[in-house]
N, CA, C and O atoms as a CHARMM CRD file, in Angstrom:
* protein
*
  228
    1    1 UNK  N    -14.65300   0.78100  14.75800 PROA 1      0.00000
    2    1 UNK  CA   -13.75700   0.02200  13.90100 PROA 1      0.00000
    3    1 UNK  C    -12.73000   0.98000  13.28900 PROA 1      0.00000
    4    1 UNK  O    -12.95300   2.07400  12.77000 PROA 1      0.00000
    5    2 UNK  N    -11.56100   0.35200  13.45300 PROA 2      0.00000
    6    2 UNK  CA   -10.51600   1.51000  12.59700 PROA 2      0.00000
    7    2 UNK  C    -10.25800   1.39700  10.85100 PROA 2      0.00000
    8    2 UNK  O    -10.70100   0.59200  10.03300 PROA 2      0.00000
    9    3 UNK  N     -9.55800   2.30000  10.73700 PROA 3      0.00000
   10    3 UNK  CA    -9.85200   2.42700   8.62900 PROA 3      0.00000
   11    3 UNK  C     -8.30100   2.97800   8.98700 PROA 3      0.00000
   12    3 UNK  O     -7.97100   3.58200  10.00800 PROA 3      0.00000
   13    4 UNK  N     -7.58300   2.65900   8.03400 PROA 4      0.00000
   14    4 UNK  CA    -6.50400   3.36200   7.59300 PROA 4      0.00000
   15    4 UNK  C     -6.10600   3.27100   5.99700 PROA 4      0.00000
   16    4 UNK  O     -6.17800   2.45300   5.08000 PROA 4      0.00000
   17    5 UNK  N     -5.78200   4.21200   6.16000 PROA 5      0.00000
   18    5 UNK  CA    -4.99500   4.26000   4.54100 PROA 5      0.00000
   19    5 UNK  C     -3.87000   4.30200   3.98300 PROA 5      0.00000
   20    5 UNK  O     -3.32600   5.38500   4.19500 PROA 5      0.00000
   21    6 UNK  N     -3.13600   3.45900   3.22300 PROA 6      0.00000
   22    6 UNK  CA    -2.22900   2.52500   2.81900 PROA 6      0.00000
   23    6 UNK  C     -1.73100   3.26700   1.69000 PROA 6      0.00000
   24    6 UNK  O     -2.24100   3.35600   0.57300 PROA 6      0.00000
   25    7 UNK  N     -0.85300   3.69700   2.04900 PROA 7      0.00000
   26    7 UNK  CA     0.01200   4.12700   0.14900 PROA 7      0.00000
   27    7 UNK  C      1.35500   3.57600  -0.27800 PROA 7      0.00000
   28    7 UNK  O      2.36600   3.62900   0.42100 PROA 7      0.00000
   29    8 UNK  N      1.28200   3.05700  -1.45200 PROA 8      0.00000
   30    8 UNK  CA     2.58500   2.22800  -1.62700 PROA 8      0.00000
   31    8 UNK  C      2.81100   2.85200  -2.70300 PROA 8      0.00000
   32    8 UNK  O      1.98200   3.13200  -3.56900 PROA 8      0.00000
   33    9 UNK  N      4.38200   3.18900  -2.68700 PROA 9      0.00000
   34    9 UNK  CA     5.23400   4.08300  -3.92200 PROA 9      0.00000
   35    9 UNK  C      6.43600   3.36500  -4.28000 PROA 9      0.00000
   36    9 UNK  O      7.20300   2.99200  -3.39200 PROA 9      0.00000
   37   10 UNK  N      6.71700   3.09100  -5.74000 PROA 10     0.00000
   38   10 UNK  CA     7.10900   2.35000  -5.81100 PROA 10     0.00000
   39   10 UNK  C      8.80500   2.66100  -6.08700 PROA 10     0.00000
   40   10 UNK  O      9.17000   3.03700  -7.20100 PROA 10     0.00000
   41   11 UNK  N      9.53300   2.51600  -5.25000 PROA 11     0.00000
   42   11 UNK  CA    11.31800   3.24600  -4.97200 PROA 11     0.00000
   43   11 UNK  C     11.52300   3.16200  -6.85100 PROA 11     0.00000
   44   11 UNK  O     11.77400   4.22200  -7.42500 PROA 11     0.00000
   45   12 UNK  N     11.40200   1.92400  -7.64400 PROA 12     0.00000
   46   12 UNK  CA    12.09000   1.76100  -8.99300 PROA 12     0.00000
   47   12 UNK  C     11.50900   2.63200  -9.80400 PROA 12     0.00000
   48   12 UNK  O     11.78800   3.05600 -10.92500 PROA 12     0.00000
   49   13 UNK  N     10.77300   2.79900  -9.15200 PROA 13     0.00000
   50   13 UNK  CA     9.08600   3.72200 -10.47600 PROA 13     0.00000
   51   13 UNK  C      8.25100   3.02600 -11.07600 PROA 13     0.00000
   52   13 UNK  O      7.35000   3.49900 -11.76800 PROA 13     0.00000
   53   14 UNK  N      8.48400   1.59300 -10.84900 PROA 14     0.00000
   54   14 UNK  CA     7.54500   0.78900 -11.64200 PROA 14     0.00000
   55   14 UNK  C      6.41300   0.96500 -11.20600 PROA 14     0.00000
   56   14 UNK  O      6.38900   1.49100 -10.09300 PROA 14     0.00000
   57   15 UNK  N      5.12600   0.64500 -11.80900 PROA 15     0.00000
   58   15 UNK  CA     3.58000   0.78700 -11.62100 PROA 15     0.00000
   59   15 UNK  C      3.15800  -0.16700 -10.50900 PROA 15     0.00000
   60   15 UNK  O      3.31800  -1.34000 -10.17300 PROA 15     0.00000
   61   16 UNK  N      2.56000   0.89800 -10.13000 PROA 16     0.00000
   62   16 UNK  CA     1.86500   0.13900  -8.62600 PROA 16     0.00000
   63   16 UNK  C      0.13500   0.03800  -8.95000 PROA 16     0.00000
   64   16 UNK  O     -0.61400  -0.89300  -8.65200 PROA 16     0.00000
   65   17 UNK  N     -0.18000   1.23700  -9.61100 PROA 17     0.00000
   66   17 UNK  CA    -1.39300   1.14700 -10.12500 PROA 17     0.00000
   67   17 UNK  C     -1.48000   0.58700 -11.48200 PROA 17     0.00000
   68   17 UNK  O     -1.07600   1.24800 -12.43800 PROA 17     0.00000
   69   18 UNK  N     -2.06800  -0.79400 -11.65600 PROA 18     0.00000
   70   18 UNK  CA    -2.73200  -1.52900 -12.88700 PROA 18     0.00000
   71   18 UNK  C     -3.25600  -0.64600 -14.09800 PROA 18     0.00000
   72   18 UNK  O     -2.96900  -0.81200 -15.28400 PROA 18     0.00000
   73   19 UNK  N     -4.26900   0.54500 -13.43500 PROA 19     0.00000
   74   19 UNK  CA    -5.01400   0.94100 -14.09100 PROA 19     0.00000
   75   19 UNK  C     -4.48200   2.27800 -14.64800 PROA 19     0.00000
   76   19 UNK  O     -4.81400   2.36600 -15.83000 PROA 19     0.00000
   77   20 UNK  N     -4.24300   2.64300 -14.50700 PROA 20     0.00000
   78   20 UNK  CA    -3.27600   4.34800 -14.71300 PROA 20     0.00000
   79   20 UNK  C     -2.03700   4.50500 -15.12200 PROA 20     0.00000
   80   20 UNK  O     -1.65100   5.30300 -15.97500 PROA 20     0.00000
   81   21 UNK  N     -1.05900   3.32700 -14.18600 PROA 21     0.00000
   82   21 UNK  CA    -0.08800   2.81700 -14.43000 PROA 21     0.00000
   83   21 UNK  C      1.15000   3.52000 -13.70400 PROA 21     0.00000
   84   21 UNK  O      2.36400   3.43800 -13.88900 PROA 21     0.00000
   85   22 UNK  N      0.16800   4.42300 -12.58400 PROA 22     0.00000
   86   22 UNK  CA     1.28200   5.58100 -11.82300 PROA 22     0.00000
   87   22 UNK  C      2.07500   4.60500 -10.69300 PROA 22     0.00000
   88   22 UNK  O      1.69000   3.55200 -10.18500 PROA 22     0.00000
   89   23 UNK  N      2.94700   5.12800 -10.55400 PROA 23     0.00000
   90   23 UNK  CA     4.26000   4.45200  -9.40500 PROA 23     0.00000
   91   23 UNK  C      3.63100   4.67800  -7.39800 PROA 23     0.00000
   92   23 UNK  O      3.87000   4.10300  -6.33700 PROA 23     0.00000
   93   24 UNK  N      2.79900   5.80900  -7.83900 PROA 24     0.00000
   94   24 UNK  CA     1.73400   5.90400  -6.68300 PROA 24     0.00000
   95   24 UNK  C      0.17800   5.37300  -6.59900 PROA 24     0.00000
   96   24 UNK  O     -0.67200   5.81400  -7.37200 PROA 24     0.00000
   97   25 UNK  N     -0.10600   4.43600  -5.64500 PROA 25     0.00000
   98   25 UNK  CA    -1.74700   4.19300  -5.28600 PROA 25     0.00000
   99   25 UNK  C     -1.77500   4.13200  -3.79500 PROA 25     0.00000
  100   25 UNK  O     -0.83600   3.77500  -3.08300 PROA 25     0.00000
  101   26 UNK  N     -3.03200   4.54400  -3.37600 PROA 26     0.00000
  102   26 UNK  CA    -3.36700   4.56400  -2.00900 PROA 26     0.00000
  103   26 UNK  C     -4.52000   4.01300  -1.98400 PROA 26     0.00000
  104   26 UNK  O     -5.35500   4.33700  -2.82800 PROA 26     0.00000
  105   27 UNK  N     -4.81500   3.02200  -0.96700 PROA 27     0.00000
  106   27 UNK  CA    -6.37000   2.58400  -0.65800 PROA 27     0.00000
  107   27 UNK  C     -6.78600   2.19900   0.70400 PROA 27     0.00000
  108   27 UNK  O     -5.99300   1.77000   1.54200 PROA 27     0.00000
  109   28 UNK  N     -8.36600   2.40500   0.95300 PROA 28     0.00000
  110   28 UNK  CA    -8.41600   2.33300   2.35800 PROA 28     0.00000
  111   28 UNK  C     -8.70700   0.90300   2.65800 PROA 28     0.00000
  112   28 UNK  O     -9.25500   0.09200   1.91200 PROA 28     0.00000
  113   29 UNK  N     -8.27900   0.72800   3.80600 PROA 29     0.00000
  114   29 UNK  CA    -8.16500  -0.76400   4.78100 PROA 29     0.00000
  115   29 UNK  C     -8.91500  -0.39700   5.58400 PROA 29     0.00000
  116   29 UNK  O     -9.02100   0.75600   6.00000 PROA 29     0.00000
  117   30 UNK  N     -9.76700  -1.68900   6.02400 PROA 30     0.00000
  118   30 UNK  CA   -10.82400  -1.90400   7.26500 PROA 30     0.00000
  119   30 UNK  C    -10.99900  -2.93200   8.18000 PROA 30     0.00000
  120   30 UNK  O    -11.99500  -3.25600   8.82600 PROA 30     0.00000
  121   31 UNK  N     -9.78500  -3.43400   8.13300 PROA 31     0.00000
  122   31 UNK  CA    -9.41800  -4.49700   9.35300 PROA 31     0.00000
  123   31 UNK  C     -7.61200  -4.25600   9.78700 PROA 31     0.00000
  124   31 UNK  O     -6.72500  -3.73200   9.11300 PROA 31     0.00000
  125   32 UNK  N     -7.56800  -4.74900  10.88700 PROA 32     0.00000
  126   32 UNK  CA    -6.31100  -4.95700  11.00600 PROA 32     0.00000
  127   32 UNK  C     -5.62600  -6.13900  10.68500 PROA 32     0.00000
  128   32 UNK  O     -4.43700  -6.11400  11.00300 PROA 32     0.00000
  129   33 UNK  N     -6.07100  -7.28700  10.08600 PROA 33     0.00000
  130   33 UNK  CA    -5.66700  -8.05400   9.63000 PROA 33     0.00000
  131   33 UNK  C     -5.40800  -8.04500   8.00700 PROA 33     0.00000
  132   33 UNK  O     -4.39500  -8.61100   7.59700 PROA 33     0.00000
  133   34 UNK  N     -6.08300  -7.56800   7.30100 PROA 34     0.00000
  134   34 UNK  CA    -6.00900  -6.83800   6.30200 PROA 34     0.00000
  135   34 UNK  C     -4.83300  -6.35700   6.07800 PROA 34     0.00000
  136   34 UNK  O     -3.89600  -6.79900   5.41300 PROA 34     0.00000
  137   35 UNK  N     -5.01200  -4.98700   6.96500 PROA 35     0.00000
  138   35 UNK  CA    -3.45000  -4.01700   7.01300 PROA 35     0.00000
  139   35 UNK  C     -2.04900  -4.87100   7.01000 PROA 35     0.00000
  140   35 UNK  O     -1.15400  -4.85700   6.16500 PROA 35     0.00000
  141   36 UNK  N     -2.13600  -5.53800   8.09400 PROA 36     0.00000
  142   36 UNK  CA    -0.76100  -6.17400   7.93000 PROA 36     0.00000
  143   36 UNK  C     -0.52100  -7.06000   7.19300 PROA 36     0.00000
  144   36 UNK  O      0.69500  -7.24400   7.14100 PROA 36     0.00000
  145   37 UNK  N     -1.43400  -8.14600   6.18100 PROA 37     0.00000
  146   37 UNK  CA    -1.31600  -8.68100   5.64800 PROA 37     0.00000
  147   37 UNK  C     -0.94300  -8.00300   4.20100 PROA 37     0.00000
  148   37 UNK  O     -0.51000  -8.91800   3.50200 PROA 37     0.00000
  149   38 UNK  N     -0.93800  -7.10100   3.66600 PROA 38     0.00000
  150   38 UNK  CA    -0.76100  -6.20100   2.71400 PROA 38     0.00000
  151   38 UNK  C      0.41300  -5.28500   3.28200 PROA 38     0.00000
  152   38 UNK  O      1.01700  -4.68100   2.39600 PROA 38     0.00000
  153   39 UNK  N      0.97200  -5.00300   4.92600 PROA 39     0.00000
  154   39 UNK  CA     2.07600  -4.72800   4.92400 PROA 39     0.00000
  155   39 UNK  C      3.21000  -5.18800   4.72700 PROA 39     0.00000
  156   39 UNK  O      4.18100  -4.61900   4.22700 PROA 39     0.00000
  157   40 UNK  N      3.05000  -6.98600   5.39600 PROA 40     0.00000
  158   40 UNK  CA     3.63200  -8.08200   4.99100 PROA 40     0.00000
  159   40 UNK  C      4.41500  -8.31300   4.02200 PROA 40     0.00000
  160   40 UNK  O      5.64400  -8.37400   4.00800 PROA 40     0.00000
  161   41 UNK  N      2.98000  -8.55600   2.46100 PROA 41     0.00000
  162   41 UNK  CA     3.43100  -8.48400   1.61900 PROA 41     0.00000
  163   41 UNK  C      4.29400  -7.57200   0.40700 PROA 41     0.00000
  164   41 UNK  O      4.76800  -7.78900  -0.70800 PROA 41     0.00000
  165   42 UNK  N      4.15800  -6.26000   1.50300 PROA 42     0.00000
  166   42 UNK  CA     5.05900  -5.03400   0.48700 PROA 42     0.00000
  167   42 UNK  C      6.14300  -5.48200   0.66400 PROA 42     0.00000
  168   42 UNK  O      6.74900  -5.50400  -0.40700 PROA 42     0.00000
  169   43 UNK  N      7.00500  -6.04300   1.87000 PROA 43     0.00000
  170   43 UNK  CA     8.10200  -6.14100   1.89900 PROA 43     0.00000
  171   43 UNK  C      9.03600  -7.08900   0.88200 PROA 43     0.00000
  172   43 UNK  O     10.21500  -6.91000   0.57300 PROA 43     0.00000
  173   44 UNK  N      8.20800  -8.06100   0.50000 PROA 44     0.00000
  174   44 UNK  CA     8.92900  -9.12800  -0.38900 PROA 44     0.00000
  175   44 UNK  C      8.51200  -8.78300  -1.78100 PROA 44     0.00000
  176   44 UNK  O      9.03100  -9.35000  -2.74200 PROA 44     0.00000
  177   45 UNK  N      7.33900  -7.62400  -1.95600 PROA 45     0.00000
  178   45 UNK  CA     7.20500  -7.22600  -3.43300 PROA 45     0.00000
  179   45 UNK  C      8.64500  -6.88500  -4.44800 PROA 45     0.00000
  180   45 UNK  O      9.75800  -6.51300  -4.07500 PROA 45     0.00000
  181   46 UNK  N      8.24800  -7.11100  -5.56300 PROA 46     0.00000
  182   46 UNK  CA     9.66900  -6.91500  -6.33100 PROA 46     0.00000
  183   46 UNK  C      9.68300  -5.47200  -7.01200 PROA 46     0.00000
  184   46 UNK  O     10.60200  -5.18500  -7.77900 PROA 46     0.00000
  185   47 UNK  N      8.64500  -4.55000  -6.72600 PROA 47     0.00000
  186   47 UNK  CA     8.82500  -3.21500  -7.06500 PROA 47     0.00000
  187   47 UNK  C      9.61700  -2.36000  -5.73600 PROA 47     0.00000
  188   47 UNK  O      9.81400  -1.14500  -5.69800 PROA 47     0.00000
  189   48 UNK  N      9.93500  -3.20400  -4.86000 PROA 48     0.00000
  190   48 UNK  CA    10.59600  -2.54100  -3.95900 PROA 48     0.00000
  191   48 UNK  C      9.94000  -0.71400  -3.00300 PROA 48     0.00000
  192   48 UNK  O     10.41800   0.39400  -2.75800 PROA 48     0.00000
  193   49 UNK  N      8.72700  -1.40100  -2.80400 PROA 49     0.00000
  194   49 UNK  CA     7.77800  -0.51400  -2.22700 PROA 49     0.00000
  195   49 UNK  C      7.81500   0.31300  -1.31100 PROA 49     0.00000
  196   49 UNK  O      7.49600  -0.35300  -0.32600 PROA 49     0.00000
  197   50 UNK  N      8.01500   1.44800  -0.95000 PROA 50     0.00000
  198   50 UNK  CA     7.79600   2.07500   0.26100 PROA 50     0.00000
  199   50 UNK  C      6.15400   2.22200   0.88400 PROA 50     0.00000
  200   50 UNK  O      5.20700   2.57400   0.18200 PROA 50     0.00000
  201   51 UNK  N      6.05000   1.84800   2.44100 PROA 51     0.00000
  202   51 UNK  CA     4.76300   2.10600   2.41100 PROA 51     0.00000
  203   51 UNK  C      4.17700   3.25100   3.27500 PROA 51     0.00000
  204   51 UNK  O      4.96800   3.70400   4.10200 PROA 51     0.00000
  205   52 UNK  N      3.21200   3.68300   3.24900 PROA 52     0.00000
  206   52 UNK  CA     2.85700   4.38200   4.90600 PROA 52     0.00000
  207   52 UNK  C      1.55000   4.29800   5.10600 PROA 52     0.00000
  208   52 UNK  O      0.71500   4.28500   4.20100 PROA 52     0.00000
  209   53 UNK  N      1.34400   4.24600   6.15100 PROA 53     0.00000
  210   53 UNK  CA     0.24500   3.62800   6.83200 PROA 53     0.00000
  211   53 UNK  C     -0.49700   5.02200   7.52300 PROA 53     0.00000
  212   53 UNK  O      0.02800   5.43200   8.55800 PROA 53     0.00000
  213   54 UNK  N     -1.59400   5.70700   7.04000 PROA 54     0.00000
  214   54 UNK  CA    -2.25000   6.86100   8.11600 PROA 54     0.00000
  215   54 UNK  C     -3.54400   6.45700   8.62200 PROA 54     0.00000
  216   54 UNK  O     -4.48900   6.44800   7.83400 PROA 54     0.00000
  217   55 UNK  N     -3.76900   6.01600  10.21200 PROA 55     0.00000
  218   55 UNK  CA    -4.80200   5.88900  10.79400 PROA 55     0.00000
  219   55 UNK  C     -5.82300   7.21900  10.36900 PROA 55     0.00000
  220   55 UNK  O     -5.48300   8.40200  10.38000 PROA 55     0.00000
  221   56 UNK  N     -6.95800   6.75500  10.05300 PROA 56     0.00000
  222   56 UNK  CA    -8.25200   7.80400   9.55300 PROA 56     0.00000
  223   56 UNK  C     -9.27900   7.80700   9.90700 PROA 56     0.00000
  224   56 UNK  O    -10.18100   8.55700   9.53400 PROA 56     0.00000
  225   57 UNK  N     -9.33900   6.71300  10.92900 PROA 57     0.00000
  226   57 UNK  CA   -10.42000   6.67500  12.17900 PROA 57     0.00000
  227   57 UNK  C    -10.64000   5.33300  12.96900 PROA 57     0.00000
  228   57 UNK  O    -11.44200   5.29000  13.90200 PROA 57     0.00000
């Protein structure tokens, strides 16, 4: 099964992380439906997200 890991930064600086409140979070994904459904949705986010995607097994 593949895992990748997802980091979204946020171009305005606004908080991407809830909890910390940093403009950077990364977390791991374990489906591919998953992945793109969360790639999907970066695009229409209103923090204007950059994402990248690193396969990790």
């Amino acid at each position: 099964m593949a895992t990748w890991e997802l980091t979204a930064t946020s171009r305005t600086g606004q908080p991407v992380n809830p909890i910390t409140g940093a403009a950077t979070d990364s977390i791991t994904v374990y489906s591919q439906a998953d992945l793109d459904r969360r790639v999907e949705a970066a695009k229409s986010d209103p923090r204007d997200l950059d994402v990248t995607v690193r396969r990790i097994s």
